[in-house]
N, C-alpha and C positions, 0 to 999 in steps of 0.2 A: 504494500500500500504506500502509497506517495502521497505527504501532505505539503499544500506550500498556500501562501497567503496570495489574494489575487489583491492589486492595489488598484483604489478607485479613483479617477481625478475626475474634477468638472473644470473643462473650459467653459468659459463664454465670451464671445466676440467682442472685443472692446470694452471689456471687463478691465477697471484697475483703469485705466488710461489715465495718464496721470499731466498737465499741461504746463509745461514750466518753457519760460524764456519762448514763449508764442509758438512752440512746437510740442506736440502730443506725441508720448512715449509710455510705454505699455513694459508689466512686468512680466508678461513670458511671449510664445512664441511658439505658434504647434505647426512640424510641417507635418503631412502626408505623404508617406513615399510610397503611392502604387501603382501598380501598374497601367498599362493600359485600359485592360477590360474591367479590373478592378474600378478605375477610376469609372467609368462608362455605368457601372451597376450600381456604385454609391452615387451616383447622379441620377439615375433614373429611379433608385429609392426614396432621393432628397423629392425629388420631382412628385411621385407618387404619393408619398404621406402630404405633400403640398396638397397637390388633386383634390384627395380624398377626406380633407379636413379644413375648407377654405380657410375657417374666421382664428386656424390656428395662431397662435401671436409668438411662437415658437416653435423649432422641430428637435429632435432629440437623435441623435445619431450615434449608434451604439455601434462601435466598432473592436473587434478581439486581436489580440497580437502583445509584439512587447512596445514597452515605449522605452527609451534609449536617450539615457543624456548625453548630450553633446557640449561638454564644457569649453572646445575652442571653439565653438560658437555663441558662449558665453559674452556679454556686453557690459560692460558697468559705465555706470551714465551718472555724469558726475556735471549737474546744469545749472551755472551759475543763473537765477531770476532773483533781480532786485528788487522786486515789492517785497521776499523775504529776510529783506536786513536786519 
């Protein structure tokens, strides 16, 4: 028997955004690396629950795999704005 813990995150788009020295900066960053047909089904799923659910004010997009950090794509944002003196 294999036991291991599954980790859950919630993004949301433009979540955190955060607006210093007249430019919007964000504290993560999710890419997608799939393929092509992948990409082409999680599209026409996005599309689908769209469809099928006009007055939705949100879609929910469950996707399984690892998520993998990439710390030399890592940013630190250090934004001088003087209204906080």
């Amino acid at each position: 028997m294999t036991t291991f813990t599954t980790e859950s995150y919630e993004f949301t788009k433009d979540g955190g955004k955060v607006y210093a020295a007249g430019k919007a900066h964000w504290p993560a960053v999710l890419r997608l690396n799939l393929s092509r047909q992948q990409a082409f089904e999680t599209a026409v799923d996005l599309l689908n629950r769209l469809k099928h659910d006009p007055e939705a004010q949100s879609v929910e997009l469950v996707l399984f795999g690892a998520m993998q950090r990439n710390p030399e794509d890592d940013l630190e944002h250090t934004v001088y704005d003087p209204a906080q003196r």
